[in-house]
C-alpha positions as CSV (number, residue, x, y, z in Angstrom):
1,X,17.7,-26.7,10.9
2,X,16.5,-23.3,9.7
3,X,12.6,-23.8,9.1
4,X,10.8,-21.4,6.6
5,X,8.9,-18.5,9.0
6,X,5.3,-19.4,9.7
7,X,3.5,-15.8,9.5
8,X,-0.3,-15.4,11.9
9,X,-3.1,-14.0,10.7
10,X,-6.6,-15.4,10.3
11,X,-5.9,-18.2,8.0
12,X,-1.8,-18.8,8.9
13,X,0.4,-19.6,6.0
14,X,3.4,-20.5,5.9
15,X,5.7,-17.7,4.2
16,X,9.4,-17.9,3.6
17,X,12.3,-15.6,2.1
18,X,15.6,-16.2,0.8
19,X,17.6,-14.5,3.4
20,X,21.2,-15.5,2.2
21,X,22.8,-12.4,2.3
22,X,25.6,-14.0,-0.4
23,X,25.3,-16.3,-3.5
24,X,26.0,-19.9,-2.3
25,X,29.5,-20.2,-2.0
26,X,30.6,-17.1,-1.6
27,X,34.3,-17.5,-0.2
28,X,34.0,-14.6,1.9
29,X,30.9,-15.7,4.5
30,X,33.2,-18.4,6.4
31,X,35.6,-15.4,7.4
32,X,38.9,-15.7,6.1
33,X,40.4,-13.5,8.8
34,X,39.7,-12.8,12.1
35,X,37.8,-9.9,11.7
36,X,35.3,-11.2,9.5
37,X,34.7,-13.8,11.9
38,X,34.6,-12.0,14.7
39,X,31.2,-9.3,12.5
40,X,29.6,-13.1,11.1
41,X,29.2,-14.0,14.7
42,X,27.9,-10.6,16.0
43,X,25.1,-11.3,12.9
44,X,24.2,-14.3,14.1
45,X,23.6,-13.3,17.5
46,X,21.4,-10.3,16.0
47,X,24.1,-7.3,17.7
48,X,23.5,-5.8,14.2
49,X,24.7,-2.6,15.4
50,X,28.1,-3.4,16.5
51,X,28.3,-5.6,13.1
52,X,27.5,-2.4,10.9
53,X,30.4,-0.8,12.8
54,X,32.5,-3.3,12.0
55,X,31.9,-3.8,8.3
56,X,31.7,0.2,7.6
57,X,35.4,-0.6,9.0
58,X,36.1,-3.0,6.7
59,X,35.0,-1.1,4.0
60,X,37.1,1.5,4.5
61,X,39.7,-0.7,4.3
62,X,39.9,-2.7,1.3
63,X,40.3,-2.0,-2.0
64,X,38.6,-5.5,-3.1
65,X,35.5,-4.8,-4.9
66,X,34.1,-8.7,-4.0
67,X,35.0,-7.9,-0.3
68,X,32.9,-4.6,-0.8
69,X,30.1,-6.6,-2.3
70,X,30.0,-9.1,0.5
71,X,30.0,-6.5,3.0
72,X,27.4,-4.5,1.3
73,X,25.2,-7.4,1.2
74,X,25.9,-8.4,5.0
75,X,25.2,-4.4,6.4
76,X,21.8,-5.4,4.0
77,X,21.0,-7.8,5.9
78,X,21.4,-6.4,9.3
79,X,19.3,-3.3,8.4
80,X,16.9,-5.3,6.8
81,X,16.7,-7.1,10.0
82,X,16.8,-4.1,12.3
83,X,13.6,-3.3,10.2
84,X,15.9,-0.1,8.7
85,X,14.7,-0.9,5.5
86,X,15.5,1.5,3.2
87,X,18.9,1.4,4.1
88,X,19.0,-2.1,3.5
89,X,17.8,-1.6,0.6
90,X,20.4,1.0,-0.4
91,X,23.3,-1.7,1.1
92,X,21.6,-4.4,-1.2
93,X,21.3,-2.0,-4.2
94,X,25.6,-1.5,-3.8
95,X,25.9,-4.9,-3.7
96,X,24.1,-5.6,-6.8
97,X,25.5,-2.9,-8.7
98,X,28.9,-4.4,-8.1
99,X,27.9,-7.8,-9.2
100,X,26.3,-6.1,-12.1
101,X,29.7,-4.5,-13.4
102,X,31.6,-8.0,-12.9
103,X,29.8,-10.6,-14.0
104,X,27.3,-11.6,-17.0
105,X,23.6,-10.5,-17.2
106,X,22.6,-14.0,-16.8
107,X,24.5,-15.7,-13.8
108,X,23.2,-17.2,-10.8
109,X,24.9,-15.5,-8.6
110,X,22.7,-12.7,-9.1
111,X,19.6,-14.0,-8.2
112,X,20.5,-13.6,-4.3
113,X,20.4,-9.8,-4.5
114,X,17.8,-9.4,-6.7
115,X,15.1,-11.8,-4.2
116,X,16.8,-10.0,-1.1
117,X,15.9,-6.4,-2.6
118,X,12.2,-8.4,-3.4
119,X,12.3,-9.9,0.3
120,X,12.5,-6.0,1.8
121,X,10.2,-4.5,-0.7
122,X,7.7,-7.3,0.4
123,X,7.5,-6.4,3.9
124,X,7.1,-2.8,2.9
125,X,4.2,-3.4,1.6
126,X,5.2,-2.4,-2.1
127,X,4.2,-5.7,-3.9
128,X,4.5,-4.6,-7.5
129,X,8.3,-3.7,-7.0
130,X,8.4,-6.5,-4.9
131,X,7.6,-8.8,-7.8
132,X,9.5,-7.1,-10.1
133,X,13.0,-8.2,-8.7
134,X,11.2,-11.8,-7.8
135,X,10.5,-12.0,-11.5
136,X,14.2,-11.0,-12.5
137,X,15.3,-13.6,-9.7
138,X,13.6,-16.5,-11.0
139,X,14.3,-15.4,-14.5
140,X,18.0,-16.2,-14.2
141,X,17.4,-19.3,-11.9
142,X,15.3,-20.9,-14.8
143,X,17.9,-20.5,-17.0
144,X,20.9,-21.2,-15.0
145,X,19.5,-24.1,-12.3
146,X,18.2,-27.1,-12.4
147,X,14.4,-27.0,-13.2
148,X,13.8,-29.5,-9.1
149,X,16.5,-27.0,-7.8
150,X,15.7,-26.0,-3.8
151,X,16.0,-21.8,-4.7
152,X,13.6,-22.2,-7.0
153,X,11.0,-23.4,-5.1
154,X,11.8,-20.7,-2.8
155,X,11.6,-17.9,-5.7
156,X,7.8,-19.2,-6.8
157,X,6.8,-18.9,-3.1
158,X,8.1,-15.8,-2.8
159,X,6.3,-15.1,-6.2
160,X,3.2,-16.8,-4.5
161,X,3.4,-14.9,-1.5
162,X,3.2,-11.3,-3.0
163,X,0.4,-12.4,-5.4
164,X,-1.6,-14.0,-2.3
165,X,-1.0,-10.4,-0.3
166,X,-2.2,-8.6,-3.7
167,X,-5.4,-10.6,-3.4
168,X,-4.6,-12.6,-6.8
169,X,-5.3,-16.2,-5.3
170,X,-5.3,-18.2,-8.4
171,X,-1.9,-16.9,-9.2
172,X,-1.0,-17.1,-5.8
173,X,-1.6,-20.9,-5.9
174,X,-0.5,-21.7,-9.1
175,X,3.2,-21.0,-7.8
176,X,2.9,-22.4,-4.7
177,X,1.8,-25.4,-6.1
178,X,5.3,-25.0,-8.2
179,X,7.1,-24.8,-4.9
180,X,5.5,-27.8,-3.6
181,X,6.2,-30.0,-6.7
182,X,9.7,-29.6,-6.6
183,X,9.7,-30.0,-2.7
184,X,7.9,-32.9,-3.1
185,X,10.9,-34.0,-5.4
186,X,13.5,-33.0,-3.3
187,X,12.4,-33.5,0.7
188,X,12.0,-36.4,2.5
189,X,8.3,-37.0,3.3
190,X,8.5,-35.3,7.2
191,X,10.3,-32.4,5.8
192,X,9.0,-29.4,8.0
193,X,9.5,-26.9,4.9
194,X,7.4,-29.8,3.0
195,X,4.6,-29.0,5.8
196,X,4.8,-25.4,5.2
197,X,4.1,-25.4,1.0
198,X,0.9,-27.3,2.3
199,X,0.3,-24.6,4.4
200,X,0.8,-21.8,2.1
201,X,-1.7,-23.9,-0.2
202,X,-3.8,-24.5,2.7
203,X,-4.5,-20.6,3.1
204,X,-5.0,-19.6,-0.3
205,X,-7.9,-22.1,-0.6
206,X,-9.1,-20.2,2.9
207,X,-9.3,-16.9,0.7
208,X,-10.9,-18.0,-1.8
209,X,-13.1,-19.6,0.3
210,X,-12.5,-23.1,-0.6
211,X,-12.7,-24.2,3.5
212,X,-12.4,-28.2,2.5
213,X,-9.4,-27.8,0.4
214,X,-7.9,-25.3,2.8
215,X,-8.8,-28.3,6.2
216,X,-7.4,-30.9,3.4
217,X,-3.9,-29.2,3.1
218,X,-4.1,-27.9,6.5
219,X,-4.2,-31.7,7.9
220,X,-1.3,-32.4,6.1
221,X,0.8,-29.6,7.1
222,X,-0.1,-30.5,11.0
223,X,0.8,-34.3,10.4
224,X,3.8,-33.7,8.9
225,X,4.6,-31.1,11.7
226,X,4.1,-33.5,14.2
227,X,6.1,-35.7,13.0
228,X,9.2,-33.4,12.6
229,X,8.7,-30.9,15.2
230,X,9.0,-31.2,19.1
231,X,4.9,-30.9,20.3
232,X,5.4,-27.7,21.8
233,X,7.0,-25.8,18.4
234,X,4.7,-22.8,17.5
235,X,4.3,-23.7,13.8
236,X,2.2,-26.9,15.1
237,X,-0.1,-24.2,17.2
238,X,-0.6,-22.1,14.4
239,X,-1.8,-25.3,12.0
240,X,-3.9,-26.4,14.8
241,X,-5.3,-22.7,15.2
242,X,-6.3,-22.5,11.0
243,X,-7.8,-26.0,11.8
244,X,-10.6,-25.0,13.9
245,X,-11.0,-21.3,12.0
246,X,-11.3,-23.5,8.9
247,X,-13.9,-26.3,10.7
248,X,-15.8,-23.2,11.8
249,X,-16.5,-22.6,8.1
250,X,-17.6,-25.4,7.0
């Protein structure tokens, strides 16, 4: 189970991304030849170099413009996660462009690339473009997903998370509190990503200086955690680490 990142700082919150390089589905991600197998695995097991080697290879080689998009959107995500992020930026931007030229303005498909480009302008720091493509993201979910869909729950965190770095708390928690309805619709009750919407809500309430709301959601996330998560996983530190910074305030 992939569990949404925890992120430290004085009052931890939980903070995830969609990292799916590709639209669900996408044909080309379980490697229909051996090749494509072969630069998947050296992904996964974060040789990112060796993988952009690999798919600039590919690239050069097919005349496929859906091959091209996937391997745009992989090279993406390896320089997004060799923190080369410009470039990834550039890889995501091909990507898009392709998708742009092939399918309609409204499809869900392009959601993906327009949160990753969000994802990578959020950990540069640049918030307003950041929630730009965020916006355009969960513009075209709404309209093409189920309203209790799982990606959009991850598109108003992401919204959440930029307004929460931005300062804009009440914003911040009005889409957080999105996320958690529909996890609350959709998770079993000892979901660990369940635990971390508390926690996001949990340090907006810490900023705005709400420290009984913040131990209230806080509590929460750590039982839940508990529950789901072997006792030495570092997400249950953290909770336990805003616990007594938030007791201290009160």
């Amino acid at each position: 189970m992939q569990l949404r990142a925890m992120v430290n700082d004085k009052s931890p919150k939980g903070e995830w991304m969609n990292f799916r390089s590709c639209p669900p589905g996408c044909p080309l991600c379980g490697g229909n030849t051996g090749w494509q197998r072969l630069v998947k695995l050296l992904l996964t097991i974060g040789q990112f170099n060796k993988a952009e080697e690999l798919y600039n290879v590919l690239l050069e080689q097919t005349s496929d413009e859906d091959e091209k998009r996937h391997y745009y959107a992989c090279l993406g995500y390896a320089k997004d996660n060799q923190g080369d992020y410009k470039k990834a930026i550039r890889y995501y931007e091909k990507a898009l462009k392709i998708q742009q030229e092939t399918l309609p303005s409204i499809h869900s498909d392009l959601a993906t690339p327009y949160n990753n480009i969000g994802n990578v302008y959020n950990k540069m720091g640049e918030y307003s473009k950041a929630l730009s493509f965020y916006e355009k993201a969960l513009e075209i979910e709404q309209k093409t997903l189920p309203s209790n869909h799982p990606d959009l729950a991850i598109s108003y965190n992401n919204i959440g998370t930029v307004y929460e770095k931005m300062g804009e708390y009440s914003k911040a928690l009005s889409f957080y509190e999105k996320a958690l309805e529909i996890d609350q619709k959709t998770l079993p009750s000892n979901h660990p990503d369940l635990a971390t919407s508390y926690n996001n809500i949990a340090g907006v309430y810490y900023h705005m200086k709400d420290y009984s709301k913040a131990l209230s959601y806080y509590e929460r996330a750590l039982d839940i955690f508990q529950r789901a998560l072997p006792p030495t996983h570092p997400n249950i530190k953290s909770v336990k680490e805003s616990i007594e910074i938030v007791k201290k305030k009160l």
